[in-house]
DOGUSE-501396 format. One record per residue: residue number from 1; chain; x, y, z of N, C-alpha, C, O, CB in turn. Coordinates in Angstrom, 3 decimals, always signed. Each point is the difference from the previous one (the first is absolute). Glycine has a CB too. Layout:
BEGIN
   pos   unit        n.x        n.y        n.z       ca.x       ca.y       ca.z        c.x        c.y        c.z        o.x        o.y        o.z       cb.x       cb.y       cb.z
   NUM      A          X          Y          Z          X          Y          Z          X          Y          Z          X          Y          Z          X          Y          Z
...
END
This chain:
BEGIN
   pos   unit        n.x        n.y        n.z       ca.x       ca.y       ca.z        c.x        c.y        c.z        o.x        o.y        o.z       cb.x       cb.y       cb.z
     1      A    -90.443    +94.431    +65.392     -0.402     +0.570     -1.260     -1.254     +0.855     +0.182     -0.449     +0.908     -0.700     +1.463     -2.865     -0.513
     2      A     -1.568     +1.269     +2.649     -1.702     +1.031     -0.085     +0.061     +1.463     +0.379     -0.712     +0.987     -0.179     -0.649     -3.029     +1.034
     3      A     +3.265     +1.592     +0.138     -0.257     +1.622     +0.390     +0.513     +1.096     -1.067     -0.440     +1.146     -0.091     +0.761     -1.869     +2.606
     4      A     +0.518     +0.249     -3.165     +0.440     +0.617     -1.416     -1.074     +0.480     -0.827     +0.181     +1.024     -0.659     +1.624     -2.512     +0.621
     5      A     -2.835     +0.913     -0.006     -1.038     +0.081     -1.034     -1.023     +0.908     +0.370     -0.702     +0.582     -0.827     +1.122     -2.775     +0.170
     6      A     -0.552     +2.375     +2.329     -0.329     +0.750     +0.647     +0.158     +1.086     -0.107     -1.004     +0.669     -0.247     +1.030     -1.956     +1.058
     7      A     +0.893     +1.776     -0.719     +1.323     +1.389     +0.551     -0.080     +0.383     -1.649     -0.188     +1.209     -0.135     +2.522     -2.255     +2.628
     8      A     -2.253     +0.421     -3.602     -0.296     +0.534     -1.016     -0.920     +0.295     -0.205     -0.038     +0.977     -0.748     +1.176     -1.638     +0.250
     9      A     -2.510     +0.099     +0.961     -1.256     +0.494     -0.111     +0.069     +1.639     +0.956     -0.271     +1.150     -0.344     -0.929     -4.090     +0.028
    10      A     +1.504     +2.576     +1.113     +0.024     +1.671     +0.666     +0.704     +1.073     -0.144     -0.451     +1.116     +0.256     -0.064     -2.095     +1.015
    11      A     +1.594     +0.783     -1.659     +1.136     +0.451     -0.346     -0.710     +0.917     -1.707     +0.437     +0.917     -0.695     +1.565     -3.346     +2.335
    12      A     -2.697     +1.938     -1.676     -0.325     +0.256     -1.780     +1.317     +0.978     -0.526     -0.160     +1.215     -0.117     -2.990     -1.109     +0.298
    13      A     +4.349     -0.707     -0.459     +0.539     +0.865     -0.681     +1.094     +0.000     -1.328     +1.013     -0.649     -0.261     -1.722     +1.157     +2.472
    14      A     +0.237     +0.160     -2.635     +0.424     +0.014     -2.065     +1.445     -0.320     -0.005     +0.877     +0.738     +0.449     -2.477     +1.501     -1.523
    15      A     +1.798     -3.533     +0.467     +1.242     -0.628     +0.005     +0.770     -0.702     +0.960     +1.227     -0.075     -0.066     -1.358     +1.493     -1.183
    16      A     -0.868     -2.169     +2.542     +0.765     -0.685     +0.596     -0.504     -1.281     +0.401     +0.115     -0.718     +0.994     +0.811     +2.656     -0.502
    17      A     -1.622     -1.993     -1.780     -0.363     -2.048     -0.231     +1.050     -0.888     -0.077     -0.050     -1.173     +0.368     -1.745     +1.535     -1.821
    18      A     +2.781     +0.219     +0.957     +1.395     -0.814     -0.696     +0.102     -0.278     +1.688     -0.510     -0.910     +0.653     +2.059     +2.289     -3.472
    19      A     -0.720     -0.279     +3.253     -0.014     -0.760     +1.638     -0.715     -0.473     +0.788     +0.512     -0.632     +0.923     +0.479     +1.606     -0.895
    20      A     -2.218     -0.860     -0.095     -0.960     -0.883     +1.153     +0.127     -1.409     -0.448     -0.187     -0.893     +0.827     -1.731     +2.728     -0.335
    21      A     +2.275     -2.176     -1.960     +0.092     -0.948     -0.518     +0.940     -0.736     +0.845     -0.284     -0.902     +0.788     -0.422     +1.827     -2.864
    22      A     +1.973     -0.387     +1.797     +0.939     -0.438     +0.303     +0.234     -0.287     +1.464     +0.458     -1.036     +0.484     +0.036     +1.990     -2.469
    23      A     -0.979     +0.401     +2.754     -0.038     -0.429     +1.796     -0.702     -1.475     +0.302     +0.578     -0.865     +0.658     -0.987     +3.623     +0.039
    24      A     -0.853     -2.921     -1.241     -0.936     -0.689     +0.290     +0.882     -1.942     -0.438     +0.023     -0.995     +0.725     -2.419     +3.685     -1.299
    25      A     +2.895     -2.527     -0.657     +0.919     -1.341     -0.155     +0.970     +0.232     +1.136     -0.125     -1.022     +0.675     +0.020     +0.598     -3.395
    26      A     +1.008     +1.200     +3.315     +0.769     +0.110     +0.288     -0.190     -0.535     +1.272     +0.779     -0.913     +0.275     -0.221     +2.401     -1.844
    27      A     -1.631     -1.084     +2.701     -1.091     -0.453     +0.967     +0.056     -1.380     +0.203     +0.539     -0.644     +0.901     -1.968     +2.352     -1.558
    28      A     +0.668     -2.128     -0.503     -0.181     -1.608     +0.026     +1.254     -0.844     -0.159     +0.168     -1.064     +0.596     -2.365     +1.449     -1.600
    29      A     +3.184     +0.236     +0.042     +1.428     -1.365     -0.128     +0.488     +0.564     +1.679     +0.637     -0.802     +0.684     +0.715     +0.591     -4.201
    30      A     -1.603     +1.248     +3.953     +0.604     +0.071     +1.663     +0.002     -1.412     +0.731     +0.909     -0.505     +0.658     -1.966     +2.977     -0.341
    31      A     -0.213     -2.975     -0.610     -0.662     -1.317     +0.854     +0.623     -1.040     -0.468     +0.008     -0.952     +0.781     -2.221     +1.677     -0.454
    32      A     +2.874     -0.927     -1.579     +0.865     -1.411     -0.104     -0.620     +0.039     -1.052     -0.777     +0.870     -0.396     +1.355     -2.300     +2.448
    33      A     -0.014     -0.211     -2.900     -0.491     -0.476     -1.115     -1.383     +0.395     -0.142     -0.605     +0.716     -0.798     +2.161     -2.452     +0.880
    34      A     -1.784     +1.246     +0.646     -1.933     -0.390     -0.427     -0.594     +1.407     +0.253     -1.224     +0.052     -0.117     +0.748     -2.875     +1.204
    35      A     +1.108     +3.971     -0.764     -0.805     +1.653     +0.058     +0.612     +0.400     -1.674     -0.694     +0.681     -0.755     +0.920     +0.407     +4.144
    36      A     +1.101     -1.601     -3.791     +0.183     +0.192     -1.127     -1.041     -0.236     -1.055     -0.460     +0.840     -0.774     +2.441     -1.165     +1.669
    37      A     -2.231     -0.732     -0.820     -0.792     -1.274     -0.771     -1.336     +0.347     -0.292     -0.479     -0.261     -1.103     +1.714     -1.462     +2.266
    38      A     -1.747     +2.169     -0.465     -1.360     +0.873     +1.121     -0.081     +0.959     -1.114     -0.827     -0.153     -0.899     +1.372     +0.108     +3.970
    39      A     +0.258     +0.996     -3.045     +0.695     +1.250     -0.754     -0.523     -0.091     -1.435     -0.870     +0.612     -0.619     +3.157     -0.573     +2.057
    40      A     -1.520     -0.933     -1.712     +0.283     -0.232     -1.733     -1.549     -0.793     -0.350     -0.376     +0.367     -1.114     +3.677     -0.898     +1.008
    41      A     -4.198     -0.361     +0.697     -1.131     -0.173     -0.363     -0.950     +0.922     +0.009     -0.828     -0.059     -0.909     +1.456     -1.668     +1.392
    42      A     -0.771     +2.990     +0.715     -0.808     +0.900     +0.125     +0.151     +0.981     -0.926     -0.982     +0.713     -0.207     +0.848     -1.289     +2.245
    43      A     +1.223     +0.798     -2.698     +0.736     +0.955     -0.786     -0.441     -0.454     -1.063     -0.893     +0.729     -0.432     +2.789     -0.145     +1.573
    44      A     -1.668     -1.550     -1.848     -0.115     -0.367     -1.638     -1.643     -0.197     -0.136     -0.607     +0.331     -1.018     +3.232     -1.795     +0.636
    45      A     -3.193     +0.942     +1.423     -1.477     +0.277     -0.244     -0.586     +1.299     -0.110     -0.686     +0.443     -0.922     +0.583     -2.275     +1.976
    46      A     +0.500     +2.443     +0.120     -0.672     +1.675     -0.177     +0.573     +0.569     -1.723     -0.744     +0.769     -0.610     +1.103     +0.039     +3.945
    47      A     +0.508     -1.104     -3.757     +0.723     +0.443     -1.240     -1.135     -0.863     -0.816     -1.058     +0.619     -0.118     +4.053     -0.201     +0.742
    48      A     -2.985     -1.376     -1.053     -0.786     -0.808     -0.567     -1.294     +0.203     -0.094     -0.439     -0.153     -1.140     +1.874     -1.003     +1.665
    49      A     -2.409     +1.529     +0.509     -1.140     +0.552     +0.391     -0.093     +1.523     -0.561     -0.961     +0.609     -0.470     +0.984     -2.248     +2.537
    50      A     +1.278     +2.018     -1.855     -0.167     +1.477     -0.723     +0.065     +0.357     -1.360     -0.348     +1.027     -0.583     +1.173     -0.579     +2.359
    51      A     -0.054     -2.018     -2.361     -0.094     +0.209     -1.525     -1.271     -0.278     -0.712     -0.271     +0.511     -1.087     +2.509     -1.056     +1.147
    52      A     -3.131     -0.403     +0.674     -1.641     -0.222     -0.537     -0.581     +1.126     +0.338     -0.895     +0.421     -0.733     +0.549     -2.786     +1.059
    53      A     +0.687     +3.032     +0.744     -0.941     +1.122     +0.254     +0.212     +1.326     -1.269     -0.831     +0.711     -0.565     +0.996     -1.451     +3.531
    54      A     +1.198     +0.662     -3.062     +0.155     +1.228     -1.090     -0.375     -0.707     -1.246     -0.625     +0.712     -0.786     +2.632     +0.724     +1.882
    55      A     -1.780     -2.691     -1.494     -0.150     -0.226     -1.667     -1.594     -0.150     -0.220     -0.469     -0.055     -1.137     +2.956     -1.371     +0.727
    56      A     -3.285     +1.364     +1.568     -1.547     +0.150     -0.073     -0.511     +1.523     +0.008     -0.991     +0.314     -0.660     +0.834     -2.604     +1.934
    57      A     +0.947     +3.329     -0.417     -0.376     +1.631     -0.068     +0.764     +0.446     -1.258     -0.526     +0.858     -0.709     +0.314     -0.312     +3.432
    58      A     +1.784     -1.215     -3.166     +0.152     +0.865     -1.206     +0.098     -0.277     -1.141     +0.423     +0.811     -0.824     +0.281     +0.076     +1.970
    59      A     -1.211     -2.552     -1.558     +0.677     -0.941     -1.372     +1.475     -0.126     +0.281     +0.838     +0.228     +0.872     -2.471     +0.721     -2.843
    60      A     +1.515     -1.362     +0.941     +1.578     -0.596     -0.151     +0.992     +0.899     +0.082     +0.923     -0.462     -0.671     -1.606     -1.098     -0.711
    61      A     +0.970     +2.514     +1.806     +0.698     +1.523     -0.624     +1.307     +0.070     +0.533     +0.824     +0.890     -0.211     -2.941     +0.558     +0.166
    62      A     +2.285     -2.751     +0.963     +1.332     +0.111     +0.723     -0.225     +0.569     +1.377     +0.611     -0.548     +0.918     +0.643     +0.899     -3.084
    63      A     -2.434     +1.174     +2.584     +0.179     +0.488     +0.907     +0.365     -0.766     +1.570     -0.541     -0.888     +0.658     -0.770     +2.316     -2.377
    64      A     +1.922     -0.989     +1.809     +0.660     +0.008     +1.490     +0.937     -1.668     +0.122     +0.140     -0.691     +1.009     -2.659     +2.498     +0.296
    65      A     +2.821     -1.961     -2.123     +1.196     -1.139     -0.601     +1.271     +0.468     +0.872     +0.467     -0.585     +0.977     -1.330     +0.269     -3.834
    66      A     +1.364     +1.660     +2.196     +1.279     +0.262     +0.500     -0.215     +0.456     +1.643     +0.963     -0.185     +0.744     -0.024     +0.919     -3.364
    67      A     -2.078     -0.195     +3.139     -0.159     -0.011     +1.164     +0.376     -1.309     +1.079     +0.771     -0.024     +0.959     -2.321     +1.681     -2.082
    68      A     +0.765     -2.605     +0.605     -0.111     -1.424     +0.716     +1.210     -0.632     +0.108     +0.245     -0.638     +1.023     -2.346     +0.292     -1.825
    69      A     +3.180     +0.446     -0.409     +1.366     -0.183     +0.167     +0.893     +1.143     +0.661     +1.215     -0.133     +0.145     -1.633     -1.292     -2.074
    70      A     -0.171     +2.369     +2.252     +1.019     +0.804     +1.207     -0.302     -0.598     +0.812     +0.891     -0.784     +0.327     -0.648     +2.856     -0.678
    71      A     -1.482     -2.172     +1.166     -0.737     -0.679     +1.009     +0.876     -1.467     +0.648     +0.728     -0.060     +0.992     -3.103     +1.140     -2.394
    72      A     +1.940     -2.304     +0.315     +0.957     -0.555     +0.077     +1.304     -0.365     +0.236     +0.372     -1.024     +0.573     -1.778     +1.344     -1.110
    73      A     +2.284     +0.807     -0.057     +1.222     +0.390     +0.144     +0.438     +0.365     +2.029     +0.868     -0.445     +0.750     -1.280     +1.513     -3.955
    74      A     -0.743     -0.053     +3.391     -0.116     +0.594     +1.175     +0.044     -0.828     +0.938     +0.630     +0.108     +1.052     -1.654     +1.412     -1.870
    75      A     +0.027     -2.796     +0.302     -0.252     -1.286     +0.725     +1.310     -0.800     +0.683     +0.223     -0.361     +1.156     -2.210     +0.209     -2.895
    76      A     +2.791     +0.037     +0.419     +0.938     -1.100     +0.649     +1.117     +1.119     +0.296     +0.542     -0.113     +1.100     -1.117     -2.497     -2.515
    77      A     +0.805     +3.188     +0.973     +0.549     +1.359     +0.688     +0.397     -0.358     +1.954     +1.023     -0.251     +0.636     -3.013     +2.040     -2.828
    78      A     +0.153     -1.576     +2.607     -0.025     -0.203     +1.738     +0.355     -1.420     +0.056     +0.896     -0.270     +0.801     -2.889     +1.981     +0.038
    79      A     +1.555     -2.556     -1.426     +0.194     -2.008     +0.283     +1.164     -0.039     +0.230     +0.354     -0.477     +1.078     -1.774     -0.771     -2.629
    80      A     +2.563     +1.818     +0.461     +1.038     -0.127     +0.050     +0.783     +0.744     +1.263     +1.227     +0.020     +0.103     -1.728     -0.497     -2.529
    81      A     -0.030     +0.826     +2.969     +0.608     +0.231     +1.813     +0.886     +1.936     -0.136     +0.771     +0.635     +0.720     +0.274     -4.471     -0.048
    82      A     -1.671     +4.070     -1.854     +0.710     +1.318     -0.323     -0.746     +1.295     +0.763     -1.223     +0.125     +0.044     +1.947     -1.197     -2.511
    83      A     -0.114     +1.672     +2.845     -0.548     +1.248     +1.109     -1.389     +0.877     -1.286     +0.314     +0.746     -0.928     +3.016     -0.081     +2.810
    84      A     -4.263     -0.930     -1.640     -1.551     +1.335     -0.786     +0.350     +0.935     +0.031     -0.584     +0.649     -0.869     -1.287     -1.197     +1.493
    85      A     +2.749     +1.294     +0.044     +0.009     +1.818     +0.603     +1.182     +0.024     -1.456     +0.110     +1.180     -0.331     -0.375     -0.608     +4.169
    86      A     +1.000     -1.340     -4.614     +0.264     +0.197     -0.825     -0.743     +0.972     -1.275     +0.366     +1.007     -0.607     +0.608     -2.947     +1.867
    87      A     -2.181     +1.085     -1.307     -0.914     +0.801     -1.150     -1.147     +1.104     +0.599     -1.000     +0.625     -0.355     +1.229     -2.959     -1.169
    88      A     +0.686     +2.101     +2.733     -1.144     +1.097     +0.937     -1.035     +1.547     -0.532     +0.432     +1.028     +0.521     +1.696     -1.868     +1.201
    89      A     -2.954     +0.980     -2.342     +0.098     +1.738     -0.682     +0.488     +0.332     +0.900     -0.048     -0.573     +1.088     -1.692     +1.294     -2.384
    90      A     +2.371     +0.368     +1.015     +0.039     +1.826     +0.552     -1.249     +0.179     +0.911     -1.066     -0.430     -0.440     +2.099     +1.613     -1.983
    91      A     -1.016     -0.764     +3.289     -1.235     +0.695     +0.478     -1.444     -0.508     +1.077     -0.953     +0.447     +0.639     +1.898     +0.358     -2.976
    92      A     -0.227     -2.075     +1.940     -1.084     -1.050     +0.683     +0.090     +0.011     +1.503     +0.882     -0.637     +0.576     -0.712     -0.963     -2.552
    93      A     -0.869     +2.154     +2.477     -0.326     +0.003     +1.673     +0.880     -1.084     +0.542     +0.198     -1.140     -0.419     -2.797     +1.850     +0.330
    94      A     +3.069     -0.080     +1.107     +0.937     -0.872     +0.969     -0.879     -1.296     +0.415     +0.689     -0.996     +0.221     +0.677     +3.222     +0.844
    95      A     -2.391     -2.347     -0.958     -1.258     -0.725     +0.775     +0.477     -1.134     -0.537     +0.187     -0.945     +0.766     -2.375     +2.458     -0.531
    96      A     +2.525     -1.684     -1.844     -0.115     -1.599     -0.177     +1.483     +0.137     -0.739     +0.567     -1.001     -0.438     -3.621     +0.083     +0.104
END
């Protein structure tokens, strides 16, 4: 998941969180149950962590609600052993 999180950090590019998401679960259920498992705790916290972080920068307003459930989505998406290059953008450097 670190290198996923990585490669998105460098990668900086507009619209391809959904897949780093998804590579990065996809990574960890590689390793068996317990990379799954791994997955789905690191995942719902960072989501969770991200919903205090936004309902403290924006009130209650909903923002980035429907985000966190793509995210999510993206999440079990990779857990579920399903190929990332699915939601791959367009355009995204061969590199990752």
């Amino acid at each position: 998941m670190w290198r996923a999180y990585s490669d998105m950090r460098e990668a900086n590019y507009k619209g391809a969180d959904k897949y780093f998401h998804a590579r990065g679960n996809y990574d960890a259920a590689q390793r068996g149950p317990g990379g799954a498992w791994a997955a789905k705790v690191i995942s719902d916290a960072r989501e969770n962590s991200q919903r205090v972080t936004d309902l403290f920068k924006y009130g209650d307003s909903g923002h980035g609600v429907e985000d966190s459930k793509d995210d999510q989505a993206a999440n079990r998406w990779g857990r579920s052993g399903n190929d990332p290059n699915h939601i791959r953008p367009a355009g995204l450097p061969d590199k990752y």
